[in-house]
C-alpha positions as CSV (number, residue, x, y, z in Angstrom):
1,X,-22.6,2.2,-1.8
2,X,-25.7,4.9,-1.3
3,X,-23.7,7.4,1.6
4,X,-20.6,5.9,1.4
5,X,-17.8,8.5,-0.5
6,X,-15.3,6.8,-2.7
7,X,-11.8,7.9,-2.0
8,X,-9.2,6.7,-4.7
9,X,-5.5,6.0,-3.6
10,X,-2.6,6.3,-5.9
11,X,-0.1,3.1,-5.2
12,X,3.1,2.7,-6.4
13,X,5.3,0.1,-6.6
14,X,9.2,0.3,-6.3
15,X,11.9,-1.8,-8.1
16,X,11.2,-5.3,-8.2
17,X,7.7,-5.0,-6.8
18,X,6.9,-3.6,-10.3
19,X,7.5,-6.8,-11.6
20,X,6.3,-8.5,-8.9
21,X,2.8,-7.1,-9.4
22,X,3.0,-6.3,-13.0
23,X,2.3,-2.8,-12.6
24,X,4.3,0.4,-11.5
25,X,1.3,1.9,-10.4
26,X,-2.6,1.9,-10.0
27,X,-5.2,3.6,-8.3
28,X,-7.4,1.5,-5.9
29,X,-10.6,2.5,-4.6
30,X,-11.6,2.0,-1.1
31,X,-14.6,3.4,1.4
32,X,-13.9,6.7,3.2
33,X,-12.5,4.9,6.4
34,X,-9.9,2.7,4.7
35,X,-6.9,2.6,7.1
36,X,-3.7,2.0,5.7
37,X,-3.4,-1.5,7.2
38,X,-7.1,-2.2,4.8
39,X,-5.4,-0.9,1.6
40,X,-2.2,-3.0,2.2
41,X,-4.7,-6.0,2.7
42,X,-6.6,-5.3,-0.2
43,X,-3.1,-5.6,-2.4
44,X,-2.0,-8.5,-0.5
45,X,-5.4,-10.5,-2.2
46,X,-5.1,-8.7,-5.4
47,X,-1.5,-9.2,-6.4
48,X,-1.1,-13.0,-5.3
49,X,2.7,-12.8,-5.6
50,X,2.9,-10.1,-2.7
51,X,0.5,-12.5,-0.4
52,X,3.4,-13.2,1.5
53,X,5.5,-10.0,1.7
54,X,2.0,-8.2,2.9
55,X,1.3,-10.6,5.3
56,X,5.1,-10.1,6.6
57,X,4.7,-6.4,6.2
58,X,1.2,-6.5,8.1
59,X,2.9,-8.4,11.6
60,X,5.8,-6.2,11.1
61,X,8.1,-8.7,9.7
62,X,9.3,-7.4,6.5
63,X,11.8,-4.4,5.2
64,X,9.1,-3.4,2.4
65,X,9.2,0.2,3.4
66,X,5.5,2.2,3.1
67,X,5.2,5.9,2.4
68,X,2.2,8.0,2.6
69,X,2.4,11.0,0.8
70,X,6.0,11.1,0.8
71,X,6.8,10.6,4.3
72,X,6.7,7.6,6.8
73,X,3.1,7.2,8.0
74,X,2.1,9.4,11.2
75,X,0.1,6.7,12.2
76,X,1.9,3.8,11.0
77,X,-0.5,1.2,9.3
78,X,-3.6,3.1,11.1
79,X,-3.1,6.0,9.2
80,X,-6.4,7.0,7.6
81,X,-6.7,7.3,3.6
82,X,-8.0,10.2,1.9
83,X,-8.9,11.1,-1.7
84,X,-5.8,11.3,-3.9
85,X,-3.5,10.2,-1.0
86,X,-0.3,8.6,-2.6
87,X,0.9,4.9,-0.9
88,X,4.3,4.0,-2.1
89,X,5.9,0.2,-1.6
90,X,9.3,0.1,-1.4
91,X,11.6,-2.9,-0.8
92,X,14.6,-2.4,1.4
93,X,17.7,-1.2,-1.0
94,X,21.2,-2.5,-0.2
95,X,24.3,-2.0,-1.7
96,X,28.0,-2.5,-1.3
């Protein structure tokens, strides 16, 4: 990856996508033009058990909520990554 930087993205995963995925969070590292839409992707094949939400969440079909760096994406799933940026999936909370 001669020339290309590294940039290494925080993810966390809320409620049950913790056990979902295993994990309550990892960093994943991706090239320096990773788009938010590529990390989600990249999840989506690495946790086989979200394959479906992502591909709901990627034609806009699902509740999962997706914060970057604390706040809704400024660019929605275009949003560029940078090093240390923080991605958190959420699943849509209801209550009664």
């Amino acid at each position: 990856m001669r020339g290309r930087k590294i940039v290494r993205v925080r993810v966390k995963y809320m409620l049950w996508l913790e056990s979902k995925t295993g994990l309550r969070e990892e960093v994943v590292e991706v090239g320096d033009n990773c788009r938010l839409r590529d990390l989600v992707k990249m999840l989506g094949e690495r946790h086989t058990a979200l394959s479906r939400l992502i591909g709901e969440l990627l034609h806009g079909e699902s509740g999962i909520i997706v914060l970057h760096n604390s706040r809704t994406p400024e660019e929605g799933m275009d949003t560029p990554l940078r090093d240390m940026d923080e991605v958190v999936l959420m699943p849509p909370v209801s209550g009664g």
